[in-house]
C-alpha positions in Angstrom: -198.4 42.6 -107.1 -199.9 44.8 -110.2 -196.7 46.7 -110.1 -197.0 47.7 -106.6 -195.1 47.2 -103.9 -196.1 45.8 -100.6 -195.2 43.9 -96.7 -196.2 41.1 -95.0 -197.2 41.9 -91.0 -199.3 40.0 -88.8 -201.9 42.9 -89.0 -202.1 42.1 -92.5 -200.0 42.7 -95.8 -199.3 46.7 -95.8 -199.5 48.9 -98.9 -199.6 49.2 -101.5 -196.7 51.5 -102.0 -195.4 52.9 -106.1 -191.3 51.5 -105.4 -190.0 48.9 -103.4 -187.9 51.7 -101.8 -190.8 52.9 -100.1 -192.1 49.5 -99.3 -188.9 49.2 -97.6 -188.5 52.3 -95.7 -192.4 52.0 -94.7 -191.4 48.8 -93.3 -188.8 49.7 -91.3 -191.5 52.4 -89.7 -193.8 50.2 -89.0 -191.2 48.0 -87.2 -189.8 51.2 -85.1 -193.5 52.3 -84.5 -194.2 48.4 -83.4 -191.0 48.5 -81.3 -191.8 51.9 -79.6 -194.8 50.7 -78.4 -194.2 47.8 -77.4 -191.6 49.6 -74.6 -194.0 51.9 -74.0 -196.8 49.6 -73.1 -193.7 47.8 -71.0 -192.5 51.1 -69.2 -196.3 52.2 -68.5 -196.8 48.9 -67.0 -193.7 49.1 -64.2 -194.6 52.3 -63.6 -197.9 51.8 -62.8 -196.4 48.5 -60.3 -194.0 50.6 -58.5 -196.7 53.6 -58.1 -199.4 51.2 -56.9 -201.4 52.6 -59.6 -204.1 50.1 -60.8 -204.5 49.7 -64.7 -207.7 48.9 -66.0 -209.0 47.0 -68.7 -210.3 48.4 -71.5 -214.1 47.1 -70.5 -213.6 48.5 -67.0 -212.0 52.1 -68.2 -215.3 52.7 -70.4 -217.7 51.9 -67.6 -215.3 54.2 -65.5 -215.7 56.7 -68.4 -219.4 56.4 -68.4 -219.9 56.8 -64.8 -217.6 60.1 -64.5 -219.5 61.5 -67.7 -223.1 60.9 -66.2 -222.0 62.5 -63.4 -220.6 65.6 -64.4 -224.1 66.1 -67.0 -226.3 66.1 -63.4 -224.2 68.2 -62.3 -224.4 70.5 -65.5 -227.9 70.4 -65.3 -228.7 71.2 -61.8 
């Protein structure tokens, strides 16, 4: 498109890149990077199982966040 070169991903079309060269090697990134983290999340997740670990949602971890940050600023300021 307009002499630039660019991928189709669920997240969106990705570029635009100057060759298809680099179109094609960014893709194959993105791919790995998708690939990689999709194990991780996977590896993170039985770890957690088989250490008992609980994982919290996103929601949860900020109000966790918030609670341990308000505490440690009364305990700054007293």
């Amino acid at each position: 498109m307009n002499e630039q070169w660019y991928f189709a991903a669920r997240e969106g079309d990705q570029g635009p890149f100057a060759t298809a060269r680099e179109a094609r090697q960014e893709m194959q990134r993105f791919a790995r990077e998708k690939h990689d983290l999709e194990h991780f999340q996977h590896d993170r997740e039985a770890a957690a199982r088989s250490a008992n670990i609980p994982l919290l949602s996103l929601d949860r971890r900020v109000s966790v966040h918030a609670r341990v940050r308000d505490r440690a600023t009364r305990e700054l300021m007293i």
